[in-house]
N, C-alpha and C positions, 0 to 999 in steps of 0.2 A: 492467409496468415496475417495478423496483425502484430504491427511493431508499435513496439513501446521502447522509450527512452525517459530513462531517469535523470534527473539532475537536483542538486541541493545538497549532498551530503557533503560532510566537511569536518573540522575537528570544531568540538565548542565544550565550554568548559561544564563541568556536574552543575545542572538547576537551569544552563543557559536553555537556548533553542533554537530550533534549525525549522526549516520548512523544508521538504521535498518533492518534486513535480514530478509529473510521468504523461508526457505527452505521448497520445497513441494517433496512426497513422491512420486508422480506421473509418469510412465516411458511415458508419451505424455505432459509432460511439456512446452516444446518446441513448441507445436500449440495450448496452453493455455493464451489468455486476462489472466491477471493479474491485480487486485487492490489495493489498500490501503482505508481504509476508518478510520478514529477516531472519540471519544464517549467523550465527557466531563461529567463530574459528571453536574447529570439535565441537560443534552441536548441532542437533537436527534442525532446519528450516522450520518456522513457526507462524503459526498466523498473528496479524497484526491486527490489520481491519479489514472491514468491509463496506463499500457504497452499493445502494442499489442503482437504478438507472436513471433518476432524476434528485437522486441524492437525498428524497427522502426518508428512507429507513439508512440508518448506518450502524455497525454493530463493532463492539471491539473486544480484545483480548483482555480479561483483568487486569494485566501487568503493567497495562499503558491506559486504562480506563481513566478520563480523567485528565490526562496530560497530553494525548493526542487528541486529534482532531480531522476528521477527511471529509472533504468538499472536492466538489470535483464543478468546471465550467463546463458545460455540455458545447458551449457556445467553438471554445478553445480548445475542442479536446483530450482534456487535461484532466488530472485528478490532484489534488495536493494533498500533503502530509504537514498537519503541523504539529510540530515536536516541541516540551514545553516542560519545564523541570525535570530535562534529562539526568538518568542514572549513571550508574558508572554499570550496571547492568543492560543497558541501553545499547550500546556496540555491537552493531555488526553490519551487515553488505543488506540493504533494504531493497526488496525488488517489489515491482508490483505486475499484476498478474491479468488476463480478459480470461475468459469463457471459450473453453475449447472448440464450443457451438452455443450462437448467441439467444439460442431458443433454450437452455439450460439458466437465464436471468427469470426464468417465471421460476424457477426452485427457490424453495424457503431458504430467507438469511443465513441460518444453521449450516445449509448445505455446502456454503463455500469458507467454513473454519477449515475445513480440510484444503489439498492440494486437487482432489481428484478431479473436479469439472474447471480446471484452469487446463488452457493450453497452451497459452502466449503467456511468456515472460521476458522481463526487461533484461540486460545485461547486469542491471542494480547498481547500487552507489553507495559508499562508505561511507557509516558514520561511524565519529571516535570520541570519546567523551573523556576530559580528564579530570583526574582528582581536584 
């Protein structure tokens, strides 16, 4: 099982921006899909982004097209989130996610909008965005 741990999230004001890390504990990091997914209070879990495994394909969600940004250090293994003319829509608990089995990283991009081929997830970190 691999651990993940989130950190960065925080309050910052509508338009500001936050960065969010996710150190995972994993020594095959590196040939590991990585995602971001967030949870708003009453609402279903949602995909955010996605890295492949040396960070060169990355795919995102409409909502945050544009304004985020995910890079990951293979070196450190880490993923970051950078968050960038936050909404007020923008709130919630941001987790980020590995491959339930890390021979599931040769499946297309596409395959990890959903939740299904994730099996590790972080405890997540709140972000809060004010008016």
């Amino acid at each position: 099982q691999v651990q993940l741990v989130e950190s960065g999230g925080g309050l910052v004001q509508a338009g500001g921006s936050l960065t969010l890390s996710c150190a995972s504990s994993t020594r095959f990091f590196n040939g590991y899909v990585m995602g971001w997914f967030r949870q708003a209070p009453g609402k279903e879990r949602e995909f955010v982004a996605v890295i492949n495994y040396d960070g060169g394909s990355r795919s995102y969600a409409d909502s945050v097209k544009g304004r985020f940004t995910l890079s990951r250090d293979n070196a450190k293994d880490t993923v970051y989130l950078q968050m960038s003319s936050l909404k007020p829509e923008d709130p919630a608990v941001y987790s980020c996610a590995a491959p339930r089995n890390p021979e599931y990283s040769a499946l297309p991009m596409t395959s990890w909008y959903s939740s299904t081929y994730y099996g590790d997830w972080g405890q997540g970190t709140q972000v809060t965005v004010s008016p």
